[in-house]
mmCIF file of the N, C-alpha and C atoms, coordinates in Angstrom:
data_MODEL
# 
_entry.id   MODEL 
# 
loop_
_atom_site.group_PDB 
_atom_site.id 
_atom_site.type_symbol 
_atom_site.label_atom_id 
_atom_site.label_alt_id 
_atom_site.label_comp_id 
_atom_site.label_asym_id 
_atom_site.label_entity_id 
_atom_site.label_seq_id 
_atom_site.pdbx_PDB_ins_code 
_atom_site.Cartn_x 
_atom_site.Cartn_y 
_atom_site.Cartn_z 
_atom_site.occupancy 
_atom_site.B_iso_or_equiv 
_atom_site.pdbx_formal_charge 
_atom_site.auth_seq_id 
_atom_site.auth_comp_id 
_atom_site.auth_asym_id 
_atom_site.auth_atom_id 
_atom_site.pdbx_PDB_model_num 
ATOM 1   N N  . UNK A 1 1  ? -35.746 95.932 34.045 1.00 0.00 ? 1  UNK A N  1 
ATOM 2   C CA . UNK A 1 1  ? -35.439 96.939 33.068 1.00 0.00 ? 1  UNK A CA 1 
ATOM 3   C C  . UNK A 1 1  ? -35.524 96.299 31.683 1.00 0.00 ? 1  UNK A C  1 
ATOM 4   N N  . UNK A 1 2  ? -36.354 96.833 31.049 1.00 0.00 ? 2  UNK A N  1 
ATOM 5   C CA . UNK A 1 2  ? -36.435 96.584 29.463 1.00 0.00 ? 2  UNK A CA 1 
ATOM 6   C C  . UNK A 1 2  ? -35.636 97.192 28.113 1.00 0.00 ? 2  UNK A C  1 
ATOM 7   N N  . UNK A 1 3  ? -34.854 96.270 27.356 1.00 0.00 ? 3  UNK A N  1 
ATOM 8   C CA . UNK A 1 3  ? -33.797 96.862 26.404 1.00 0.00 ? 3  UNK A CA 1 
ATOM 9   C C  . UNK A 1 3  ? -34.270 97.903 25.166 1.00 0.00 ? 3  UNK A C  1 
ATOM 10  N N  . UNK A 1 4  ? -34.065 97.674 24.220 1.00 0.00 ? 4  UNK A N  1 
ATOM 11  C CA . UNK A 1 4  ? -34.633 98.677 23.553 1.00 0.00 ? 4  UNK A CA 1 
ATOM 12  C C  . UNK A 1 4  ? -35.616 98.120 22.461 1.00 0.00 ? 4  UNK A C  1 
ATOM 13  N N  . UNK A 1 5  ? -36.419 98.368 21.541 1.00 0.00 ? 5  UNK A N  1 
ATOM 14  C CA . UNK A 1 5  ? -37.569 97.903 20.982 1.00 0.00 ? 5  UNK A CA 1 
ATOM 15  C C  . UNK A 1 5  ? -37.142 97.540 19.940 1.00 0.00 ? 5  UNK A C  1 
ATOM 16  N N  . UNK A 1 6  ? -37.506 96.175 19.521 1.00 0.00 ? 6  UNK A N  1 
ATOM 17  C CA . UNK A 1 6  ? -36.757 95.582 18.459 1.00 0.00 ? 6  UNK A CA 1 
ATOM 18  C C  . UNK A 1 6  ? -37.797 95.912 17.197 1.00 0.00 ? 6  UNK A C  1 
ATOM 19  N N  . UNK A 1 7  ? -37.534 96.223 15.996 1.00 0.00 ? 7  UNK A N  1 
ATOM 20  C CA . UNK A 1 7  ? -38.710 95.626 15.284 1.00 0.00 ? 7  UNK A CA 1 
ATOM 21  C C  . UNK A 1 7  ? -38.482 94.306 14.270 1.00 0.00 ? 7  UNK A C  1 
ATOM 22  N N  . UNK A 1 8  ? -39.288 93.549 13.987 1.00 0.00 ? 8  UNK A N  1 
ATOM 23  C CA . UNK A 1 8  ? -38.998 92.497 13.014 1.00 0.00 ? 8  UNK A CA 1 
ATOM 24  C C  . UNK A 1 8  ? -40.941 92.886 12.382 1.00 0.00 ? 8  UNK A C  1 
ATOM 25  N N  . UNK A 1 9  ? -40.200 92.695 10.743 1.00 0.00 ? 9  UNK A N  1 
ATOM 26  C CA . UNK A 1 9  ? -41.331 93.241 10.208 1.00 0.00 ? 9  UNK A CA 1 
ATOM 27  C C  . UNK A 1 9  ? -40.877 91.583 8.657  1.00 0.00 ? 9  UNK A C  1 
ATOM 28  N N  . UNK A 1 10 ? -41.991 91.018 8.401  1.00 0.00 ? 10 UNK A N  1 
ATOM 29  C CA . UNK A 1 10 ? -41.981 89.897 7.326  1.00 0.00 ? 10 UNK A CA 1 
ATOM 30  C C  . UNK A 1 10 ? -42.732 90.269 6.215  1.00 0.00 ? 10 UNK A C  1 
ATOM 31  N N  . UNK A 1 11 ? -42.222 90.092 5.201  1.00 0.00 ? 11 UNK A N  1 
ATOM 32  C CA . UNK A 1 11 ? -43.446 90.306 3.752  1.00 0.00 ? 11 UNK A CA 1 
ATOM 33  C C  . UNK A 1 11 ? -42.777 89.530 2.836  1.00 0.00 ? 11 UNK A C  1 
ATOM 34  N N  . UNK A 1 12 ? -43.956 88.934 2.184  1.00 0.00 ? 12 UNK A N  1 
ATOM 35  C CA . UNK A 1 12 ? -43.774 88.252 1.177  1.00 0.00 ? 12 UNK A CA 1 
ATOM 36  C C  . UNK A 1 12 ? -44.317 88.684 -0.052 1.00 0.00 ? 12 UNK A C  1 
ATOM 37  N N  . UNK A 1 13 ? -43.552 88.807 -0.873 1.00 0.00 ? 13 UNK A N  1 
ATOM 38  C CA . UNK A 1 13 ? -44.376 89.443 -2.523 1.00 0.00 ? 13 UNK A CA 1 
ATOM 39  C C  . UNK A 1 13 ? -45.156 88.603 -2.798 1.00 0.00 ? 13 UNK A C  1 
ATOM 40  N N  . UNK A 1 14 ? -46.248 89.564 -3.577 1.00 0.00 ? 14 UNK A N  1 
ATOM 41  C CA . UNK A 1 14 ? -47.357 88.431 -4.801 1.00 0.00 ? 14 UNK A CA 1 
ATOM 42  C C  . UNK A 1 14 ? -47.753 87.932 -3.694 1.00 0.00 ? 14 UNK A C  1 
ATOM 43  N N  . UNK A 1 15 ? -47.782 87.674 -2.359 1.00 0.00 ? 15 UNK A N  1 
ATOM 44  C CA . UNK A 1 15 ? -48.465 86.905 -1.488 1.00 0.00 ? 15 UNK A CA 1 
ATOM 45  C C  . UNK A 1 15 ? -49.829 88.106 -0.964 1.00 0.00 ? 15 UNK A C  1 
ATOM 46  N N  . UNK A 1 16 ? -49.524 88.859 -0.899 1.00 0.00 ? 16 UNK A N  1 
ATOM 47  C CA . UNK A 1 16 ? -49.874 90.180 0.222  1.00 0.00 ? 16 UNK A CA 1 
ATOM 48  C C  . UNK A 1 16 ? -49.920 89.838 1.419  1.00 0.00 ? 16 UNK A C  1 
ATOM 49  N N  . UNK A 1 17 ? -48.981 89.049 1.474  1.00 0.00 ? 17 UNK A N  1 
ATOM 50  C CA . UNK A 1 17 ? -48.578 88.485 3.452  1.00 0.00 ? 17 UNK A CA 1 
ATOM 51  C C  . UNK A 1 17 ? -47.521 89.666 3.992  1.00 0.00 ? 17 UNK A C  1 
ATOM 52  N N  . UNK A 1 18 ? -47.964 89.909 5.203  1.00 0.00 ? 18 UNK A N  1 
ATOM 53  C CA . UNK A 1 18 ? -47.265 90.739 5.628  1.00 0.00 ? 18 UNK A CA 1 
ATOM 54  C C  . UNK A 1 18 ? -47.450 90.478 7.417  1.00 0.00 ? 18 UNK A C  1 
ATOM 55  N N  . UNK A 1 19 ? -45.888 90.720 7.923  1.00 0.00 ? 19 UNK A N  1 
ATOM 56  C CA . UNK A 1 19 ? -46.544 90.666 9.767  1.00 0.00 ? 19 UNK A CA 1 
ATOM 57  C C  . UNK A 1 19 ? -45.313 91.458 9.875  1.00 0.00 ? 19 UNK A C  1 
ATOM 58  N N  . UNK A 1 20 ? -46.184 92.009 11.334 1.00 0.00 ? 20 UNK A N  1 
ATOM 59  C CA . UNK A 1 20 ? -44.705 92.881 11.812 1.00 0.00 ? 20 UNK A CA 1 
ATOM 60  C C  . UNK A 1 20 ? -44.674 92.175 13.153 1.00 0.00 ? 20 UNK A C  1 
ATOM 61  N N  . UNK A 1 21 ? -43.836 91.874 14.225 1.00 0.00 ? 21 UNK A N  1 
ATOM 62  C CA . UNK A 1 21 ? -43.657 91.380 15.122 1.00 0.00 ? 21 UNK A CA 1 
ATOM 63  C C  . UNK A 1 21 ? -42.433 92.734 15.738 1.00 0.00 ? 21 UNK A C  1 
ATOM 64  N N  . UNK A 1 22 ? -42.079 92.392 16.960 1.00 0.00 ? 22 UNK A N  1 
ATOM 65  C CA . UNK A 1 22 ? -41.299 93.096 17.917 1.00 0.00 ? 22 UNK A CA 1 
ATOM 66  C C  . UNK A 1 22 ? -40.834 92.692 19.310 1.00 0.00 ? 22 UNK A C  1 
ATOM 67  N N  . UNK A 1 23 ? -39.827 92.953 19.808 1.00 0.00 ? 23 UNK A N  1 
ATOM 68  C CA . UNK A 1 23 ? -39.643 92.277 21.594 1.00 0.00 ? 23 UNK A CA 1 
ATOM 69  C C  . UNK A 1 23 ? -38.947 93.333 21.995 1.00 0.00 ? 23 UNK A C  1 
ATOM 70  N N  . UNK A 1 24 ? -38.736 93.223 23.528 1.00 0.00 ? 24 UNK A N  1 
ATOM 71  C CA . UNK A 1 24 ? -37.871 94.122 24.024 1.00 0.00 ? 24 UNK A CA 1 
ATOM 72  C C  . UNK A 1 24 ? -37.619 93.496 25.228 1.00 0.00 ? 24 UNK A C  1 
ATOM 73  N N  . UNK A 1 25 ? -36.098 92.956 24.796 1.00 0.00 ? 25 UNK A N  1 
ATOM 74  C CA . UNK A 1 25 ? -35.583 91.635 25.917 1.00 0.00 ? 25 UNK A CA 1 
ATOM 75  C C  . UNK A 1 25 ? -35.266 92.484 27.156 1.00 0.00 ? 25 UNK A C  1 
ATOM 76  N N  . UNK A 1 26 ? -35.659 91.749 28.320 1.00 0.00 ? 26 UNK A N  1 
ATOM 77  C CA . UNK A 1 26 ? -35.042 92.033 29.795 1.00 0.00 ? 26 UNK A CA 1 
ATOM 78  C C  . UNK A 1 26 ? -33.858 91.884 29.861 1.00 0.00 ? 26 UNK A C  1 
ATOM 79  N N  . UNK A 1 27 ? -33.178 93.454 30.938 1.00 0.00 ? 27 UNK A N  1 
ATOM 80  C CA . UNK A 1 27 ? -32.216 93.446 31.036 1.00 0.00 ? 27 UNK A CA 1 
ATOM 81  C C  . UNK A 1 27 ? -31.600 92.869 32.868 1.00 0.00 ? 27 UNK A C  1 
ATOM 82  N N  . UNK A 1 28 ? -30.357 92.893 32.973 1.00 0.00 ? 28 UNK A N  1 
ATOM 83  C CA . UNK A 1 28 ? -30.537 92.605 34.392 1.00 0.00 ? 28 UNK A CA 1 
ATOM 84  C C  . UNK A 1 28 ? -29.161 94.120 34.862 1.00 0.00 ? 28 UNK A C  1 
ATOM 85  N N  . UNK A 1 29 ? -29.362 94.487 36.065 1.00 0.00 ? 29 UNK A N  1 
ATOM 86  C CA . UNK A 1 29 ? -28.690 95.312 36.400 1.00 0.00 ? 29 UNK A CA 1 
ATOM 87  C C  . UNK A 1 29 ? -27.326 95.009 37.412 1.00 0.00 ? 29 UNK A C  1 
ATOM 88  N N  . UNK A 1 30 ? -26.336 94.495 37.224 1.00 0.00 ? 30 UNK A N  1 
ATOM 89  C CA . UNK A 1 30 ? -25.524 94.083 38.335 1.00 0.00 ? 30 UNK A CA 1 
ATOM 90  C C  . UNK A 1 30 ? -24.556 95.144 38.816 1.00 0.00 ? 30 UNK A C  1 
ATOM 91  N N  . UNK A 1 31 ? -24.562 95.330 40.027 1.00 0.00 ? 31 UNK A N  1 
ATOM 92  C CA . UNK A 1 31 ? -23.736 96.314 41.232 1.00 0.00 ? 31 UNK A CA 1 
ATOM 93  C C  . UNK A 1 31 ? -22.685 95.543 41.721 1.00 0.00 ? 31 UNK A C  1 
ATOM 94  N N  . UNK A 1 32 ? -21.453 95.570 41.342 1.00 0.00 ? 32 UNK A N  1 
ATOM 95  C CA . UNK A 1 32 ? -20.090 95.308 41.889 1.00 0.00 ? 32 UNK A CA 1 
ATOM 96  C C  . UNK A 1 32 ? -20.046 95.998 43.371 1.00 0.00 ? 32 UNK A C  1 
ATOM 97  N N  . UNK A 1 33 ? -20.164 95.816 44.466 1.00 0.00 ? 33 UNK A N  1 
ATOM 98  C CA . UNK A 1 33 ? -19.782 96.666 45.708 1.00 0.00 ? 33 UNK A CA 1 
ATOM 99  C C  . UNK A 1 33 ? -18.491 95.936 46.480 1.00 0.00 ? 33 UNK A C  1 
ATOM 100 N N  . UNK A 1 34 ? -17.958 95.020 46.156 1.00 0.00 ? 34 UNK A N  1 
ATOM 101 C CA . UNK A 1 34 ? -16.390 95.240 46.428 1.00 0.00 ? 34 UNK A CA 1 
ATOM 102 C C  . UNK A 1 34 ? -15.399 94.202 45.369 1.00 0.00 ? 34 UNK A C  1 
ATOM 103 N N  . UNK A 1 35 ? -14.294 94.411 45.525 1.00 0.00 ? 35 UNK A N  1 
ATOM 104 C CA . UNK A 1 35 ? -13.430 93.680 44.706 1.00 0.00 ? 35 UNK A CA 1 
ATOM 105 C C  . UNK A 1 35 ? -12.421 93.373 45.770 1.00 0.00 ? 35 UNK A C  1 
ATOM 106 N N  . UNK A 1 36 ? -12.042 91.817 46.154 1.00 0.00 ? 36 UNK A N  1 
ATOM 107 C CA . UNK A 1 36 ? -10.263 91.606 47.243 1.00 0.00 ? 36 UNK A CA 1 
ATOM 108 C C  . UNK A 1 36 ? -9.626  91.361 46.061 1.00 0.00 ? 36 UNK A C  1 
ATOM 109 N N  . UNK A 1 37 ? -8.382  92.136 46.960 1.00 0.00 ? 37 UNK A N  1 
ATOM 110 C CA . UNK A 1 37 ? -6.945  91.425 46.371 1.00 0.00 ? 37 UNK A CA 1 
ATOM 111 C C  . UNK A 1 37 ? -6.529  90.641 47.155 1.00 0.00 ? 37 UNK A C  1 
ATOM 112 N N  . UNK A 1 38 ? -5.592  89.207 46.713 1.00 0.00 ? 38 UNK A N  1 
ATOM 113 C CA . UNK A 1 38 ? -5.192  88.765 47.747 1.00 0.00 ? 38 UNK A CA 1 
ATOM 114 C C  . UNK A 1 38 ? -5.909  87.866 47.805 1.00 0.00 ? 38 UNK A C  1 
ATOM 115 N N  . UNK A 1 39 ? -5.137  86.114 48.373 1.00 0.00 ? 39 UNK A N  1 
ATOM 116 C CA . UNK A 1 39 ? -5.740  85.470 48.282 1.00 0.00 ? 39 UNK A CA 1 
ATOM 117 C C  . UNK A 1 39 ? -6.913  84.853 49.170 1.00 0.00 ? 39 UNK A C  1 
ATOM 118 N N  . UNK A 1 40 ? -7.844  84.100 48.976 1.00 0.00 ? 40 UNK A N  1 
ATOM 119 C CA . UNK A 1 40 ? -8.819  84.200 49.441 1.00 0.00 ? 40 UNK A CA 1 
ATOM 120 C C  . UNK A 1 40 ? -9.081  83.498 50.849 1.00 0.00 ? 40 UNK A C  1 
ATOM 121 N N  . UNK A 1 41 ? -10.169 83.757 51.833 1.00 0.00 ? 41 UNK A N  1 
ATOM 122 C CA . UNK A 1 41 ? -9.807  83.408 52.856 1.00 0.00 ? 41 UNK A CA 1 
ATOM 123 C C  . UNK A 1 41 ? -10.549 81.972 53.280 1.00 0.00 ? 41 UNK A C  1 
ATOM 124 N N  . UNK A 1 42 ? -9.885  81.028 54.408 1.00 0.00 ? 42 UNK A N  1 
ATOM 125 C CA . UNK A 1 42 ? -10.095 80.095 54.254 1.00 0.00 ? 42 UNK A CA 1 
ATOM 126 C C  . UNK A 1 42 ? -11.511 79.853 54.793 1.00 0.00 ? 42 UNK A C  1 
ATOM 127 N N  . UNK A 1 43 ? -11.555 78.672 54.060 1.00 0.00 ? 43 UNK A N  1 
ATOM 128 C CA . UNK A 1 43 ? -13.247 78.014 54.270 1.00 0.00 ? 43 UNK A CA 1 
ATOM 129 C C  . UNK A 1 43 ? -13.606 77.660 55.702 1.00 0.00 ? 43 UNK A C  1 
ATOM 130 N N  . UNK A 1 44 ? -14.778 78.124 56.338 1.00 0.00 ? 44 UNK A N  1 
ATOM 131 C CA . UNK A 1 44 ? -14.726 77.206 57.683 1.00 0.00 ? 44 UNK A CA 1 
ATOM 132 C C  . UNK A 1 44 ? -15.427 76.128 57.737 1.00 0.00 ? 44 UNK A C  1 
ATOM 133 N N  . UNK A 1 45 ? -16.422 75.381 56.534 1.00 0.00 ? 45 UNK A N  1 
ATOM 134 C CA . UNK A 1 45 ? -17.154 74.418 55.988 1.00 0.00 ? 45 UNK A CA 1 
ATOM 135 C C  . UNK A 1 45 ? -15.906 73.669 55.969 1.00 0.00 ? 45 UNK A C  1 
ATOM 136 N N  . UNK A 1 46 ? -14.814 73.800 55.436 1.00 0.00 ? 46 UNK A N  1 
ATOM 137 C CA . UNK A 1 46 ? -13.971 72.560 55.473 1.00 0.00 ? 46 UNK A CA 1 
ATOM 138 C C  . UNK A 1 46 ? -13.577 71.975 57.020 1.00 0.00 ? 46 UNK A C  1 
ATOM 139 N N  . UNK A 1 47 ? -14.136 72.706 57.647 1.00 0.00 ? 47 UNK A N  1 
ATOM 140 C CA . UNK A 1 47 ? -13.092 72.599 59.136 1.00 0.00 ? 47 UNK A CA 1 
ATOM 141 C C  . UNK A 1 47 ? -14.671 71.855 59.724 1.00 0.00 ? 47 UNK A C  1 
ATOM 142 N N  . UNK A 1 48 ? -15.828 72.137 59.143 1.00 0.00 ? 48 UNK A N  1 
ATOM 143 C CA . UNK A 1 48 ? -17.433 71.241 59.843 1.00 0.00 ? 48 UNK A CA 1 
ATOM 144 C C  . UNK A 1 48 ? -17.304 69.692 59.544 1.00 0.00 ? 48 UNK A C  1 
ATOM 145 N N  . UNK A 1 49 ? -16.742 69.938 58.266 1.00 0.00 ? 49 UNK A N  1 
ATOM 146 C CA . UNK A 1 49 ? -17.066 68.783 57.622 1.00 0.00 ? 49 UNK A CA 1 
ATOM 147 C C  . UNK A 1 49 ? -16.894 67.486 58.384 1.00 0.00 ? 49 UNK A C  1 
ATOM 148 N N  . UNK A 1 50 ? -15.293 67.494 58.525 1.00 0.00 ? 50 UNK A N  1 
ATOM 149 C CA . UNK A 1 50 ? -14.691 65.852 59.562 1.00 0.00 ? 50 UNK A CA 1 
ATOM 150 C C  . UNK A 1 50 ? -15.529 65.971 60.610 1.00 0.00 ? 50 UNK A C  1 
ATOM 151 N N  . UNK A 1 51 ? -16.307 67.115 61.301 1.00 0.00 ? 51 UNK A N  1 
ATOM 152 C CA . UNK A 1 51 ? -17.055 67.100 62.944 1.00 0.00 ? 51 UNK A CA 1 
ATOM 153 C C  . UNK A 1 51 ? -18.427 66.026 62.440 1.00 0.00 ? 51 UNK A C  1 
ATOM 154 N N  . UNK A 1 52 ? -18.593 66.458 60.939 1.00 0.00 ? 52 UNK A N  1 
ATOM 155 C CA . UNK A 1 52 ? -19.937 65.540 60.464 1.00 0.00 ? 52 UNK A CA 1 
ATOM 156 C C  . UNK A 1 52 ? -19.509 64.390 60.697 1.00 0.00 ? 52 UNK A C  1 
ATOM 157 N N  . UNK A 1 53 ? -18.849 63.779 59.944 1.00 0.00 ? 53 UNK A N  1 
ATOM 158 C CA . UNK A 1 53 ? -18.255 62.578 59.448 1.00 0.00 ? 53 UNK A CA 1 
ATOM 159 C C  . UNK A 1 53 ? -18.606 61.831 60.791 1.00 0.00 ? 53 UNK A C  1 
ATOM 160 N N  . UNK A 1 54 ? -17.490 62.259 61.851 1.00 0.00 ? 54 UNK A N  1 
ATOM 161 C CA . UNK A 1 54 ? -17.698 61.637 63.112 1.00 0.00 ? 54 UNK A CA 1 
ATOM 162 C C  . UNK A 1 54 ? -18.784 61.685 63.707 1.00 0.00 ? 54 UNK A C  1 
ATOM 163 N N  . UNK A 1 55 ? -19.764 62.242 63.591 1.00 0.00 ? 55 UNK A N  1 
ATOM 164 C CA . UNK A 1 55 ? -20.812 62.572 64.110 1.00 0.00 ? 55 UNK A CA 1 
ATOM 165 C C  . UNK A 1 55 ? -21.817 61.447 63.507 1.00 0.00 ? 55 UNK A C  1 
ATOM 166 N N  . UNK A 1 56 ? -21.384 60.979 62.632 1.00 0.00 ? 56 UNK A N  1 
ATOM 167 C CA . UNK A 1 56 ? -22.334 60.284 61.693 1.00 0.00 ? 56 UNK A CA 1 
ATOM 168 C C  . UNK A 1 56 ? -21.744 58.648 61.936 1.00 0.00 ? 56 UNK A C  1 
ATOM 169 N N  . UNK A 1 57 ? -20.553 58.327 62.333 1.00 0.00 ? 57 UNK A N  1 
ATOM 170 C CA . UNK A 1 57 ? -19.507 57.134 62.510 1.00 0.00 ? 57 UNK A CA 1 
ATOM 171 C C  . UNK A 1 57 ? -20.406 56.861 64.102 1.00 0.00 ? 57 UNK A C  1 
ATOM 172 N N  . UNK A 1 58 ? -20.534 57.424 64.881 1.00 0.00 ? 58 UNK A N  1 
ATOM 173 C CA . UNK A 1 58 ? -20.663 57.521 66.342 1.00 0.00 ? 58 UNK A CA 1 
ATOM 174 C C  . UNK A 1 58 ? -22.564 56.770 66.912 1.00 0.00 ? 58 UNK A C  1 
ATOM 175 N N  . UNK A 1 59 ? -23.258 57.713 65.539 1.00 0.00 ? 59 UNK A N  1 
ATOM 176 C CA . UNK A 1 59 ? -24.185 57.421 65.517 1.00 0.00 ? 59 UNK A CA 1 
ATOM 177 C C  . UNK A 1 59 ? -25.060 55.181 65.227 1.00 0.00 ? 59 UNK A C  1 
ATOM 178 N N  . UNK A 1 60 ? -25.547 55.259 65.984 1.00 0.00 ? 60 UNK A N  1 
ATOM 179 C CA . UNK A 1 60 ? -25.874 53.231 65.660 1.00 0.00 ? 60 UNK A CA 1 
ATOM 180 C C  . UNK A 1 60 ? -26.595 53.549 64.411 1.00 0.00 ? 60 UNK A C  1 
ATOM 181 N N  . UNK A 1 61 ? -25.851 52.415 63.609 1.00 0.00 ? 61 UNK A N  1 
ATOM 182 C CA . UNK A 1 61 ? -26.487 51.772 62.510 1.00 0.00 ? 61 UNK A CA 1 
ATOM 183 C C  . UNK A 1 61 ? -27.922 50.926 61.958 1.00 0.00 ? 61 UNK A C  1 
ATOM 184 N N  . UNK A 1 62 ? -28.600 51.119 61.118 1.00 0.00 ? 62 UNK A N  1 
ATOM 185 C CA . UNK A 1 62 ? -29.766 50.777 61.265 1.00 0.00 ? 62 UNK A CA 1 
ATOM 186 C C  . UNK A 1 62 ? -29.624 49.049 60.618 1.00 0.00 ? 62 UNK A C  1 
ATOM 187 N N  . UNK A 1 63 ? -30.029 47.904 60.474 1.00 0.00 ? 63 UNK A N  1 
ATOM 188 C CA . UNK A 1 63 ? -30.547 46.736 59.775 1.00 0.00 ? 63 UNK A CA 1 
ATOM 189 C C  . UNK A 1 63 ? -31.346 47.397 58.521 1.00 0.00 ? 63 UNK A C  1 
ATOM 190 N N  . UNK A 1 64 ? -30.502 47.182 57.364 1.00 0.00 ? 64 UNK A N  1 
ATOM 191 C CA . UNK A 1 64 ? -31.277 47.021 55.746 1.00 0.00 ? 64 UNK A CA 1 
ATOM 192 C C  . UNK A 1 64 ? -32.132 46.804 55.902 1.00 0.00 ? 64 UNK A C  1 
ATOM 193 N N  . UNK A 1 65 ? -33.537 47.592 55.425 1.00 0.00 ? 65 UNK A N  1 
ATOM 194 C CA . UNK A 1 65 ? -34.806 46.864 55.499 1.00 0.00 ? 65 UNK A CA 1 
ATOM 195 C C  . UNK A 1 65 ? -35.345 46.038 54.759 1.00 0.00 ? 65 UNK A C  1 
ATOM 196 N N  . UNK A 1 66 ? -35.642 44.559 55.150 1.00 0.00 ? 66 UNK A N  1 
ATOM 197 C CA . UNK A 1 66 ? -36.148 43.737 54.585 1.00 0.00 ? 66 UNK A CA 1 
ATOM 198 C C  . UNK A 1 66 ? -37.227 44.224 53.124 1.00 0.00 ? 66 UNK A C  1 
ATOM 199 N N  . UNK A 1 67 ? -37.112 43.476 51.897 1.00 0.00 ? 67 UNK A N  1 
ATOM 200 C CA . UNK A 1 67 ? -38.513 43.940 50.997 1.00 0.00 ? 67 UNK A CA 1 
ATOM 201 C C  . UNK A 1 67 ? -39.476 43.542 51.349 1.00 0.00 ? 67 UNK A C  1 
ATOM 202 N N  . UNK A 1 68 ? -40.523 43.626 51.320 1.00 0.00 ? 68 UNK A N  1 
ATOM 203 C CA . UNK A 1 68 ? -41.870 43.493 51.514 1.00 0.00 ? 68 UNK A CA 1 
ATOM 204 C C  . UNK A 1 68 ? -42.618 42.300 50.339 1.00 0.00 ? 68 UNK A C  1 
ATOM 205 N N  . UNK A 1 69 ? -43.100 40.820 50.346 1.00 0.00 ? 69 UNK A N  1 
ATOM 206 C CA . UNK A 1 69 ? -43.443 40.351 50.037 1.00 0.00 ? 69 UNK A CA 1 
ATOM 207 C C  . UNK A 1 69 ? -45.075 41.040 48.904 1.00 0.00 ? 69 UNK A C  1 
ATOM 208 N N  . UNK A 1 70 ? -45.465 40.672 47.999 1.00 0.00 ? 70 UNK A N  1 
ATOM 209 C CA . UNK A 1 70 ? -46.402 41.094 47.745 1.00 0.00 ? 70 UNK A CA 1 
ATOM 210 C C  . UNK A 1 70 ? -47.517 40.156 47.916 1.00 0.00 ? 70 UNK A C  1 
ATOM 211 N N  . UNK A 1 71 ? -48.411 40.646 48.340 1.00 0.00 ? 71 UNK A N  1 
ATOM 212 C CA . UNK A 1 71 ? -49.788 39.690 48.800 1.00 0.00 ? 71 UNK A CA 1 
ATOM 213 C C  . UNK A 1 71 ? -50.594 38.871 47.445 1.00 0.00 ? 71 UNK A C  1 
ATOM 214 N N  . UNK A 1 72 ? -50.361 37.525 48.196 1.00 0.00 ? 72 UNK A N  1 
ATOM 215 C CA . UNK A 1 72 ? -51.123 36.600 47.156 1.00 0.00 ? 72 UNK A CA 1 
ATOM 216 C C  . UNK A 1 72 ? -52.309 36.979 46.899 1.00 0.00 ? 72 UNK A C  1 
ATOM 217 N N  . UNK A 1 73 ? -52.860 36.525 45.226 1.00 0.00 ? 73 UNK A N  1 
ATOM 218 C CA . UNK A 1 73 ? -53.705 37.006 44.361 1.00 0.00 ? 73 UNK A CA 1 
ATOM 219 C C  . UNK A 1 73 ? -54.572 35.954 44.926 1.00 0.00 ? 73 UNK A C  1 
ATOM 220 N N  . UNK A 1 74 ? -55.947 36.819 45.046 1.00 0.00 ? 74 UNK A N  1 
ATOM 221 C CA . UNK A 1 74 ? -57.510 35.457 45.216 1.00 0.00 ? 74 UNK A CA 1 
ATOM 222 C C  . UNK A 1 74 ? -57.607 34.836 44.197 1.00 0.00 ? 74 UNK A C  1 
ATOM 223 N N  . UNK A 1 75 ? -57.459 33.612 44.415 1.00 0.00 ? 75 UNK A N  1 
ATOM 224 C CA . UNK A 1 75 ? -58.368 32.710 43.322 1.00 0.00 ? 75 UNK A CA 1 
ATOM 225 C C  . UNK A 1 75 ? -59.315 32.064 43.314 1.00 0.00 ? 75 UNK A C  1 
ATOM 226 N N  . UNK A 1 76 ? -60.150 32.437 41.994 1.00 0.00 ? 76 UNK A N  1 
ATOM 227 C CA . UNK A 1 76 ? -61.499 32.166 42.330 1.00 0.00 ? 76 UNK A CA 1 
ATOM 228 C C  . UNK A 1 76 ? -61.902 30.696 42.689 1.00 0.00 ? 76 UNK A C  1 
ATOM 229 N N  . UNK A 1 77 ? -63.315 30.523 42.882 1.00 0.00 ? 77 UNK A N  1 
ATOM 230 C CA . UNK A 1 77 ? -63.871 29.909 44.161 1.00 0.00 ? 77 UNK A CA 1 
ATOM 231 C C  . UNK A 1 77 ? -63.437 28.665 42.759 1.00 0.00 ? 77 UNK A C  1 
ATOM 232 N N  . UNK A 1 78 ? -63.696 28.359 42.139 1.00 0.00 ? 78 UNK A N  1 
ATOM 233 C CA . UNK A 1 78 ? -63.631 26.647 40.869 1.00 0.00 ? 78 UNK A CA 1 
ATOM 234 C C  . UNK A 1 78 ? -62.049 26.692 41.530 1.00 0.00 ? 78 UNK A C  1 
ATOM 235 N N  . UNK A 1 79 ? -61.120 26.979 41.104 1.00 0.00 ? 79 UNK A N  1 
ATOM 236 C CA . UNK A 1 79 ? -59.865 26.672 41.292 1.00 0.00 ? 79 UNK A CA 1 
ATOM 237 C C  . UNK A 1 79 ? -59.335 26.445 43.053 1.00 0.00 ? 79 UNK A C  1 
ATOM 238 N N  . UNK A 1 80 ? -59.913 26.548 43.652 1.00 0.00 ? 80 UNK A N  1 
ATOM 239 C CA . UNK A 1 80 ? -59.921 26.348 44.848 1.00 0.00 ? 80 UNK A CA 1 
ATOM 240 C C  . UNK A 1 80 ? -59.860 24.966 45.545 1.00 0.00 ? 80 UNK A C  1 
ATOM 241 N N  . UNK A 1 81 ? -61.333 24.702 44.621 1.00 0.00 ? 81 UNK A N  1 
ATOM 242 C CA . UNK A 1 81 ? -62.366 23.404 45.015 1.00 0.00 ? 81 UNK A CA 1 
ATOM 243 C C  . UNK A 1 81 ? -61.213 22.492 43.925 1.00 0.00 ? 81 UNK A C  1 
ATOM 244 N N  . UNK A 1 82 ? -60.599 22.581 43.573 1.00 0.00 ? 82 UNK A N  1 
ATOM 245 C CA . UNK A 1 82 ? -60.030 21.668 42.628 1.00 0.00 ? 82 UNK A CA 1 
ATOM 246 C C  . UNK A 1 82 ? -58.723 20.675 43.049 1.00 0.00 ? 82 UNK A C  1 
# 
């Protein structure tokens, strides 16, 4: 839904500059379909969470992976022979 039509219009004297410009900002429409009273009800994500935890304690641990050396540079054939 589009708001209502703006105009913006610029002039400058002794210039004979003149612009007109305009927008017409988007609107958004929001529908309330209920309101509680009363406080709110409890989370059952809090009650997954510790099942993760353990789930994750239970599971074997991996060995840090070593870094990876980077491969020696060729050197040319004179420095070789030397």
């Amino acid at each position: 839904m589009l708001g209502t039509k703006i105009r913006v219009f610029q002039y400058k004297p002794k210039k004979s500059s003149k612009k007109a410009r305009g927008h017409r900002s988007r609107l958004s429409r929001i529908t309330i379909e209920d309101i509680a009273v009363g406080s709110a009800p409890k989370r059952a994500a809090a009650k997954a969470a510790p099942e993760k935890a353990a789930a994750a304690e239970a599971a074997p641990k991996k060995a840090p992976a070593k870094p990876r050396k980077k491969p020696a540079a060729a050197k040319p054939a004179a420095e070789q022979e030397a």
